[in-house]
N, CA, C and O atoms as a GROMACS GRO file, in nm:
protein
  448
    1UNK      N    1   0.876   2.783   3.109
    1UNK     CA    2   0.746   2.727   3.074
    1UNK      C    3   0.635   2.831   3.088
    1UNK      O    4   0.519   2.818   3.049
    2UNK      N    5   0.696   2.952   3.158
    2UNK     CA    6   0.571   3.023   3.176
    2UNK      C    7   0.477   3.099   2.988
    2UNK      O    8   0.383   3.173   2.960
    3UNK      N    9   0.579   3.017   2.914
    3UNK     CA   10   0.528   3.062   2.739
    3UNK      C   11   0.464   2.970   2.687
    3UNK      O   12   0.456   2.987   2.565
    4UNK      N   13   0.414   2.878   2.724
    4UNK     CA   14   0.372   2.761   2.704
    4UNK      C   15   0.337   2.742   2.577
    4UNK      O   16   0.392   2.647   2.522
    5UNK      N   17   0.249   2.815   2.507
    5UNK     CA   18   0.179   2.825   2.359
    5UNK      C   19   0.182   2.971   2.303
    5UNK      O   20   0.121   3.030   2.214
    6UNK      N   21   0.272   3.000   2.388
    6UNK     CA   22   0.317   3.176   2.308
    6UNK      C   23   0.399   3.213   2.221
    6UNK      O   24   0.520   3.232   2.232
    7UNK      N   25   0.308   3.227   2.102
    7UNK     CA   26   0.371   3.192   1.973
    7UNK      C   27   0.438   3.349   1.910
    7UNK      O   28   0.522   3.346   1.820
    8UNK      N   29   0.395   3.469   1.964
    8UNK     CA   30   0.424   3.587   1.924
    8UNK      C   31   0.550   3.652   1.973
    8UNK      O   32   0.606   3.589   2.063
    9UNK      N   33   0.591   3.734   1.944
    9UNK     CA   34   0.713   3.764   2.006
    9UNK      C   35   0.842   3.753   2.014
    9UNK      O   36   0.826   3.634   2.043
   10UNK      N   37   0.978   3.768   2.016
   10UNK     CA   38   1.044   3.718   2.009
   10UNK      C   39   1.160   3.629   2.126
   10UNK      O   40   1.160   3.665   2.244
   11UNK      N   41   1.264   3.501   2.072
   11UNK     CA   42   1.285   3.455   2.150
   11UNK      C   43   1.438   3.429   2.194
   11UNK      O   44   1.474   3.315   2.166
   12UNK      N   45   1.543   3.515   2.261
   12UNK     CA   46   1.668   3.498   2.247
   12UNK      C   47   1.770   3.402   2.244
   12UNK      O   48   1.769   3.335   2.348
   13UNK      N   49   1.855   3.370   2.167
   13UNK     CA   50   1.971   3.213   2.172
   13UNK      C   51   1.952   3.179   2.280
   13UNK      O   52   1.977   3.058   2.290
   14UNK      N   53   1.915   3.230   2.386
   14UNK     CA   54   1.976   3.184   2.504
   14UNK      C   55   1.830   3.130   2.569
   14UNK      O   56   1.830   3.019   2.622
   15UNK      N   57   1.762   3.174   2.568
   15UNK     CA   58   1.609   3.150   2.593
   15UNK      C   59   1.549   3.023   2.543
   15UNK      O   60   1.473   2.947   2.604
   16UNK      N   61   1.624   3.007   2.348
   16UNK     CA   62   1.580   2.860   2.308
   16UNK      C   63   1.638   2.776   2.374
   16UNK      O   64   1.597   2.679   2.439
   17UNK      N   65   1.781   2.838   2.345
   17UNK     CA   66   1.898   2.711   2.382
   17UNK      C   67   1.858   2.632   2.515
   17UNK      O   68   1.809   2.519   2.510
   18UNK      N   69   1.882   2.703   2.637
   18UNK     CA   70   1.860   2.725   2.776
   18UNK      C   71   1.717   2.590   2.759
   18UNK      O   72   1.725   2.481   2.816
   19UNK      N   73   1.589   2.636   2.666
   19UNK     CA   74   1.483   2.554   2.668
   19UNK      C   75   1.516   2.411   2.668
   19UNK      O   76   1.511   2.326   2.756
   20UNK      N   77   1.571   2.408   2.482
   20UNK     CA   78   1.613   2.309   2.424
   20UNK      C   79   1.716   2.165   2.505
   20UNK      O   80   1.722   2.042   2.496
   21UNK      N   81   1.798   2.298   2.598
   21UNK     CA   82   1.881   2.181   2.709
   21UNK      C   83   1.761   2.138   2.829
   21UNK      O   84   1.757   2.018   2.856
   22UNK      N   85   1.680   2.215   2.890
   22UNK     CA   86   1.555   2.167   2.994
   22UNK      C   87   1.495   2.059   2.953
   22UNK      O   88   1.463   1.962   3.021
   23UNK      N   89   1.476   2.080   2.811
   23UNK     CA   90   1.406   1.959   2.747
   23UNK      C   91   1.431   1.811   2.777
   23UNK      O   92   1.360   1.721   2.822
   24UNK      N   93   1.587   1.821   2.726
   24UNK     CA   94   1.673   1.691   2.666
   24UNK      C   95   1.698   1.656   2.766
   24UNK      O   96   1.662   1.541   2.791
   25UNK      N   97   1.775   1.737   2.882
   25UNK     CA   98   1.784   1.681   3.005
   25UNK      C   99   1.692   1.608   3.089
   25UNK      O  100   1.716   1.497   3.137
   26UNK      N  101   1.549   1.697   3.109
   26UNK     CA  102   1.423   1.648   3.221
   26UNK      C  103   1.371   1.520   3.095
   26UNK      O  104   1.257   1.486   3.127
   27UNK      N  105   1.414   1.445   2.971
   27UNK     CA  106   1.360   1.358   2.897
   27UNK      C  107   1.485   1.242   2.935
   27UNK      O  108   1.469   1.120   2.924
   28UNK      N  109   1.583   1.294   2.971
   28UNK     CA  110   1.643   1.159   2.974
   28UNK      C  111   1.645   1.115   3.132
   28UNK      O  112   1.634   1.000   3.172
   29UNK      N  113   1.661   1.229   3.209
   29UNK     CA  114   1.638   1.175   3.344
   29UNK      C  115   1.505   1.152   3.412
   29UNK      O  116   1.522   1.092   3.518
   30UNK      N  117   1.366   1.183   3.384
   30UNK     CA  118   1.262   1.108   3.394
   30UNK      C  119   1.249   0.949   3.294
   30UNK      O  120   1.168   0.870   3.342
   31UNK      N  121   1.315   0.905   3.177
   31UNK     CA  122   1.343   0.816   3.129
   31UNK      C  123   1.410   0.691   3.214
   31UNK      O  124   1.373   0.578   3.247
   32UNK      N  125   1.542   0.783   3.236
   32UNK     CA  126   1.579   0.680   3.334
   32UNK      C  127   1.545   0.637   3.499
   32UNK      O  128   1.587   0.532   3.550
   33UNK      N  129   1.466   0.731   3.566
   33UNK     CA  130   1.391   0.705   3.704
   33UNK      C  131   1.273   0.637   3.623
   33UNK      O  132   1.257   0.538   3.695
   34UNK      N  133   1.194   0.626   3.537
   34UNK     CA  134   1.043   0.541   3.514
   34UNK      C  135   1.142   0.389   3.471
   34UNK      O  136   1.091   0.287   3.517
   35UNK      N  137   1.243   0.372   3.410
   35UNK     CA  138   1.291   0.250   3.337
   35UNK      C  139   1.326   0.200   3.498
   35UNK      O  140   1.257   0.107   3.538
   36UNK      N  141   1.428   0.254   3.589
   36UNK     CA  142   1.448   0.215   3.661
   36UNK      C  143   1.371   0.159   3.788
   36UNK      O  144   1.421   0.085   3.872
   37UNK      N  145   1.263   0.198   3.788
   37UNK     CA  146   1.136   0.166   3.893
   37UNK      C  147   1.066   0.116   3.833
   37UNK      O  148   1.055   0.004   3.884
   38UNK      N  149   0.992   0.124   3.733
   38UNK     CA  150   0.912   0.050   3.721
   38UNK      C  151   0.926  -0.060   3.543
   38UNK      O  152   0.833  -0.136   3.514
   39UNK      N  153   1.007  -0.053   3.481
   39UNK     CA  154   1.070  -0.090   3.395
   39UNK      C  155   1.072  -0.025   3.234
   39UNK      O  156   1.070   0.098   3.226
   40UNK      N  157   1.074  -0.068   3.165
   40UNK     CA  158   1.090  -0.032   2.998
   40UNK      C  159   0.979   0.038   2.916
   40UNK      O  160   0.991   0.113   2.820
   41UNK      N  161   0.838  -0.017   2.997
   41UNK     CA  162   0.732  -0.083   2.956
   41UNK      C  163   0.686   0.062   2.960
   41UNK      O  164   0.653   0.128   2.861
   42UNK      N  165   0.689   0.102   3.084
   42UNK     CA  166   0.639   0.266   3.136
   42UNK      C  167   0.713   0.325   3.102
   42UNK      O  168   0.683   0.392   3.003
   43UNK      N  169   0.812   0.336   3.140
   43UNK     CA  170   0.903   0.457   3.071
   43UNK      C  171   0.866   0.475   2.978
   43UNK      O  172   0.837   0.594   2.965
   44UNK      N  173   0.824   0.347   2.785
   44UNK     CA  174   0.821   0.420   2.689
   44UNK      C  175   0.700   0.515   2.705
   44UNK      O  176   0.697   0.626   2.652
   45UNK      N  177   0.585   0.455   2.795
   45UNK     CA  178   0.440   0.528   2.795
   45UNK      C  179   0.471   0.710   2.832
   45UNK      O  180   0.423   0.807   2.773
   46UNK      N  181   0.581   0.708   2.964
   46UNK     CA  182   0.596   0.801   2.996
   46UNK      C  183   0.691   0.933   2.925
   46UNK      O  184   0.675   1.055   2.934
   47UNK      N  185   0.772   0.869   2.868
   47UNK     CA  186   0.810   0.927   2.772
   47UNK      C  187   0.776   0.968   2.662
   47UNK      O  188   0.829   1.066   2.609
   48UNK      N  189   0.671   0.893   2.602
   48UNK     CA  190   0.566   0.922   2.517
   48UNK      C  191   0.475   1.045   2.561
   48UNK      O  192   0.468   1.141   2.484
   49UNK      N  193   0.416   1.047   2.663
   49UNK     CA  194   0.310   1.133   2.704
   49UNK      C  195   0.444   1.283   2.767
   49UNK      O  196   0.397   1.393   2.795
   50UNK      N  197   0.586   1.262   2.779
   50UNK     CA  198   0.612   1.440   2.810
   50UNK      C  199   0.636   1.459   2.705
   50UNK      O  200   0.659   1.578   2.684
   51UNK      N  201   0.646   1.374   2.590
   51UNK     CA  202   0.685   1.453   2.418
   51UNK      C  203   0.555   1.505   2.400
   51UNK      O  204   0.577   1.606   2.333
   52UNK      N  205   0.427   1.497   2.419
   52UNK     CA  206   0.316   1.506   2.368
   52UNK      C  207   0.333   1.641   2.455
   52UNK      O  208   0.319   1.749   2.397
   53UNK      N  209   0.362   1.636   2.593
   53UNK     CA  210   0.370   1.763   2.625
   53UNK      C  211   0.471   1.861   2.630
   53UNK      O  212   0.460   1.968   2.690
   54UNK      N  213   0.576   1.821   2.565
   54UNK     CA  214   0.662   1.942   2.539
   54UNK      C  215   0.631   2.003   2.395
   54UNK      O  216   0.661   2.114   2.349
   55UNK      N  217   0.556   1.883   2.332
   55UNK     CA  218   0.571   1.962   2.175
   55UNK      C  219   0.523   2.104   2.122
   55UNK      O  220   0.590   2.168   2.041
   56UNK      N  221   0.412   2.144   2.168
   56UNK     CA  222   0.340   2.297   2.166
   56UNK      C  223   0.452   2.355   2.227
   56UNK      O  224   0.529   2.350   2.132
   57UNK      N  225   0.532   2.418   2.341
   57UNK     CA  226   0.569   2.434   2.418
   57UNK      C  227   0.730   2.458   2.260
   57UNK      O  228   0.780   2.569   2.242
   58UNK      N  229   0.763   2.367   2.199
   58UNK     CA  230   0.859   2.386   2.181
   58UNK      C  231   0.849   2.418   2.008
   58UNK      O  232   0.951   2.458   1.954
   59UNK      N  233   0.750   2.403   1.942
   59UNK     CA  234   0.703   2.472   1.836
   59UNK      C  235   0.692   2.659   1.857
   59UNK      O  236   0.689   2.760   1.786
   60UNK      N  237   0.690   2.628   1.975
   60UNK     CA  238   0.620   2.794   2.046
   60UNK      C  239   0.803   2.840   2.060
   60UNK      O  240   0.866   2.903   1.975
   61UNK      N  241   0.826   2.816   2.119
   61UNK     CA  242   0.994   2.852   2.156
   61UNK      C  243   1.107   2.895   1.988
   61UNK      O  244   1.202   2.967   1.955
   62UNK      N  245   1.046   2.829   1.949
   62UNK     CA  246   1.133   2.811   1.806
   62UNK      C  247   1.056   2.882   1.698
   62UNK      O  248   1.122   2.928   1.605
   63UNK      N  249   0.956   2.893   1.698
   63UNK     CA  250   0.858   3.036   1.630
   63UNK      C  251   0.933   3.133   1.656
   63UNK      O  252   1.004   3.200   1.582
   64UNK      N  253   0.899   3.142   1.850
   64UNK     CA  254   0.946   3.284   1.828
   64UNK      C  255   1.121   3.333   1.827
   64UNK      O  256   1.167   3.447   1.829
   65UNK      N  257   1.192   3.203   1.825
   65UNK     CA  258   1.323   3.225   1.800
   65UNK      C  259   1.336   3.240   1.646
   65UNK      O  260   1.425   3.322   1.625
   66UNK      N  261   1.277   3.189   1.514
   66UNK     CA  262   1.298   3.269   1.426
   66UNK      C  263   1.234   3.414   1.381
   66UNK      O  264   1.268   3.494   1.293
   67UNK      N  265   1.143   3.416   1.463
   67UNK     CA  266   1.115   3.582   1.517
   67UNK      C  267   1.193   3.642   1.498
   67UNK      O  268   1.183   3.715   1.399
   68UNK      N  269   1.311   3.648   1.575
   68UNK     CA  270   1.410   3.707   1.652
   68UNK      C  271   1.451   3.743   1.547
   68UNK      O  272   1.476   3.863   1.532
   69UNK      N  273   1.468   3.658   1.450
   69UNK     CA  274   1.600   3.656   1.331
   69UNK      C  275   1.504   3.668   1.185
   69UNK      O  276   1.531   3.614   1.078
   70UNK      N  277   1.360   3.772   1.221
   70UNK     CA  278   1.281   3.809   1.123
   70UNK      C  279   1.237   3.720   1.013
   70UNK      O  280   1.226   3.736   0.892
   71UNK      N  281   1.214   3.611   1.103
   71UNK     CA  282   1.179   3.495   0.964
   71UNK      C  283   1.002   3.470   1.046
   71UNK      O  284   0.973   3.495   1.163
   72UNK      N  285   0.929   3.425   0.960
   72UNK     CA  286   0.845   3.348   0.967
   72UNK      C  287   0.874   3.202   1.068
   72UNK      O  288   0.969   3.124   1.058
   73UNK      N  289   0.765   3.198   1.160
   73UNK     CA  290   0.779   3.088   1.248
   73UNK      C  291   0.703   2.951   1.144
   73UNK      O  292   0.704   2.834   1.181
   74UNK      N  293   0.653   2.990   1.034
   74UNK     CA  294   0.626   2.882   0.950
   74UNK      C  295   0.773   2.794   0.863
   74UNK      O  296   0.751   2.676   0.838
   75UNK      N  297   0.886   2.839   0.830
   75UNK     CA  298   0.981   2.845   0.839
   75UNK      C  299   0.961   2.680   0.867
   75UNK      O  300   0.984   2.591   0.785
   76UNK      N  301   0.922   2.667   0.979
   76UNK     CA  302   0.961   2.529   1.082
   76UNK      C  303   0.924   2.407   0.988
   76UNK      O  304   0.958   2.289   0.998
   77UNK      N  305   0.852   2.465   0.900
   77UNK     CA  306   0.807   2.299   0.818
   77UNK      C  307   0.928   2.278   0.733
   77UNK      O  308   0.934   2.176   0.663
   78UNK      N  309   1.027   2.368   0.733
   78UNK     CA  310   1.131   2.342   0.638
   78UNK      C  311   1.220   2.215   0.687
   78UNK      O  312   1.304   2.158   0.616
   79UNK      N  313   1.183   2.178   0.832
   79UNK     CA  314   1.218   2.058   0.898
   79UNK      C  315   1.229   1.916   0.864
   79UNK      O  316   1.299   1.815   0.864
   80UNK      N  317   1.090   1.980   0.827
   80UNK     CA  318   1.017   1.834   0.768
   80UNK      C  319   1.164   1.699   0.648
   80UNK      O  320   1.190   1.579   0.648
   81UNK      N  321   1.223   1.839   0.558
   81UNK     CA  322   1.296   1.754   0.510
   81UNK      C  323   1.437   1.745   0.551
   81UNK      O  324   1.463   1.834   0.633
   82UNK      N  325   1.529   1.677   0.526
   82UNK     CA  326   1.647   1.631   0.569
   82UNK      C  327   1.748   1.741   0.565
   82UNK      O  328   1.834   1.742   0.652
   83UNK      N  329   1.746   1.824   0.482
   83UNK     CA  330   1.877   1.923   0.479
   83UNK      C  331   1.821   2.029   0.567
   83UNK      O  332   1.898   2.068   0.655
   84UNK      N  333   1.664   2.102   0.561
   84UNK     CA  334   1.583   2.177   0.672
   84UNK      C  335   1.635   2.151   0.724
   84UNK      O  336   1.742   2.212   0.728
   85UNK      N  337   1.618   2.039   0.817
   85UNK     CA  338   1.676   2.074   0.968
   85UNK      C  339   1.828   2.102   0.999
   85UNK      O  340   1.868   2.159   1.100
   86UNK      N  341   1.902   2.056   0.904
   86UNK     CA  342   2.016   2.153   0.904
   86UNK      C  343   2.015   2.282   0.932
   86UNK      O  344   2.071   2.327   1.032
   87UNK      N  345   1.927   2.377   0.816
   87UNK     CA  346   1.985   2.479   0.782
   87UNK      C  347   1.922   2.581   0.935
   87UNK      O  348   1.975   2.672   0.998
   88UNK      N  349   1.799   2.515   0.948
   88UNK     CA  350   1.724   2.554   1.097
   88UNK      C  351   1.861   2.554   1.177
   88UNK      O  352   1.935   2.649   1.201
   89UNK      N  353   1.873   2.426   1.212
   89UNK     CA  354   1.964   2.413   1.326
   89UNK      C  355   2.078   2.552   1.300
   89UNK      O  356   2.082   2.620   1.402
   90UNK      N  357   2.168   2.607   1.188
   90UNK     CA  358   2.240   2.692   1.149
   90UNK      C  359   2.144   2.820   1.211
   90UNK      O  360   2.169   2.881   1.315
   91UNK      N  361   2.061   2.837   1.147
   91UNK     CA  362   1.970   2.966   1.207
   91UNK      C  363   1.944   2.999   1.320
   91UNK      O  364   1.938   3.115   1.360
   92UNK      N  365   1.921   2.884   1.396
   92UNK     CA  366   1.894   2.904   1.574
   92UNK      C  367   2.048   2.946   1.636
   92UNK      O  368   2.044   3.013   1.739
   93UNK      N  369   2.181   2.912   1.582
   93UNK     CA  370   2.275   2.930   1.622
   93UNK      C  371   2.273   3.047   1.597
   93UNK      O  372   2.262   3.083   1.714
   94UNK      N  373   2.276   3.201   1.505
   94UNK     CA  374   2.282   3.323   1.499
   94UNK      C  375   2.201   3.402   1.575
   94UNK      O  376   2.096   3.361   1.625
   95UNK      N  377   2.249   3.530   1.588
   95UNK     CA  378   2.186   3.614   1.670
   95UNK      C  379   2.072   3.693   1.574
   95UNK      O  380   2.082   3.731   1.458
   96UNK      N  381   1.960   3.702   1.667
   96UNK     CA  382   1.899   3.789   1.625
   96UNK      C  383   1.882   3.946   1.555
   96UNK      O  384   1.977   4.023   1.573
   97UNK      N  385   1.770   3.995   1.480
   97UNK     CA  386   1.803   4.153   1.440
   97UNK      C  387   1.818   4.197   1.572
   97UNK      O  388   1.757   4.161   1.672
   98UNK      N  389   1.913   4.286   1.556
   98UNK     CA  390   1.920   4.385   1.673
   98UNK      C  391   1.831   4.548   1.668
   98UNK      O  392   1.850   4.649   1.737
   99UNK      N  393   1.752   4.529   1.582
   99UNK     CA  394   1.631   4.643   1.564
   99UNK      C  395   1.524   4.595   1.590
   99UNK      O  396   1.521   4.482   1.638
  100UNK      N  397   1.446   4.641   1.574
  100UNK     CA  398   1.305   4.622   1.604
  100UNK      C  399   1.227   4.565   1.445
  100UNK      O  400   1.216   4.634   1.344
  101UNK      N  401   1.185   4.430   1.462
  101UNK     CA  402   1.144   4.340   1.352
  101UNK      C  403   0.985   4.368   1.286
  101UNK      O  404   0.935   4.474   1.325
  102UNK      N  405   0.925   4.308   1.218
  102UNK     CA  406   0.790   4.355   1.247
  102UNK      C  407   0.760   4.202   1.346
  102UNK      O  408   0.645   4.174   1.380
  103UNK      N  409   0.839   4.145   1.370
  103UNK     CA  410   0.783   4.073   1.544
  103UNK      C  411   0.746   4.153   1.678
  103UNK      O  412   0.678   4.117   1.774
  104UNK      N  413   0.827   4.300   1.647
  104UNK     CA  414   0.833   4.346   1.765
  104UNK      C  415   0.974   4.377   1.825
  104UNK      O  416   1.040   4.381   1.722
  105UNK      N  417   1.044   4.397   1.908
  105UNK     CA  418   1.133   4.469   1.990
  105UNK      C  419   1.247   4.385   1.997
  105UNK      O  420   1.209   4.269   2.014
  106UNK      N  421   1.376   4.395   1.991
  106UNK     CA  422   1.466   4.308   2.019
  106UNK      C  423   1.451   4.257   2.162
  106UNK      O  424   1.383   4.318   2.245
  107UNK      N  425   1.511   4.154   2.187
  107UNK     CA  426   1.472   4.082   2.327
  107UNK      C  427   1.643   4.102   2.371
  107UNK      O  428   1.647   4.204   2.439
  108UNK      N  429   1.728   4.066   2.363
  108UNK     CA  430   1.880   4.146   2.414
  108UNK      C  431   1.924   4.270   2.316
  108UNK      O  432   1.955   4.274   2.197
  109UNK      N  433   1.909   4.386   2.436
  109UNK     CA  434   1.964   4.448   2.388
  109UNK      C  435   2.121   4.493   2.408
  109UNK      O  436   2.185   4.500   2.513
  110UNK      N  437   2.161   4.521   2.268
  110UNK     CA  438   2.301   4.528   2.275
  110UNK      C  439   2.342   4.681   2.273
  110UNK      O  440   2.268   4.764   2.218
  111UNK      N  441   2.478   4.723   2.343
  111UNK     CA  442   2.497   4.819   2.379
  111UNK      C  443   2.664   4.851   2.291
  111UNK      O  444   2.765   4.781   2.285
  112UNK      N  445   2.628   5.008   2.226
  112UNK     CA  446   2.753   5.010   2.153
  112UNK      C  447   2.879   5.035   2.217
  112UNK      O  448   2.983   5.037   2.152
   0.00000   0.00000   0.00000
């Protein structure tokens, strides 16, 4: 989290991924401690309000993971439609250039 709205740069498989699981995980287990204490009602509120705050946070992560892989972090609206997020999802799975992008510097470097 310390990238919060840091949209420049690039971001390694492991860096999104790693995010992407923090996410899903701290959303279902604050889900289920608010449902369980205090019921349905809050949970959806509360669950509502950490999507509001993961979303910058994870627009930012996924920018700069197609960084990595020399694409445009605008790219992301390709989401919007039904096969996008396929082909995204395919893209986040590959590794990044291993040169230096005009993002800037590879983030793992690999050794021959």
């Amino acid at each position: 989290m310390s990238k919060y709205a840091h949209f420049e740069g690039r971001a390694s498989r492991a860096e999104y991924w790693w995010f992407v699981l923090f996410v899903i995980l701290t959303s279902i287990l604050l889900n289920q401690l608010v449902m369980s204490f205090l019921g349905v009602d809050a949970a959806s509120v509360v669950s509502g309000i950490f999507t509001l705050a993961m979303f910058l946070p994870t627009i930012a992560v996924a920018a700069r993971r197609l960084h990595d892989m020399n694409h445009s972090g605008w790219w992301q609206l390709l989401g919007l439609t039904g096969i996008g997020s396929v082909v995204l999802f395919i893209w986040y799975l590959f590794p990044g250039t291993p040169t230096n992008n005009r993002f800037g510097a590879p983030v793992v470097v690999t050794q021959d």
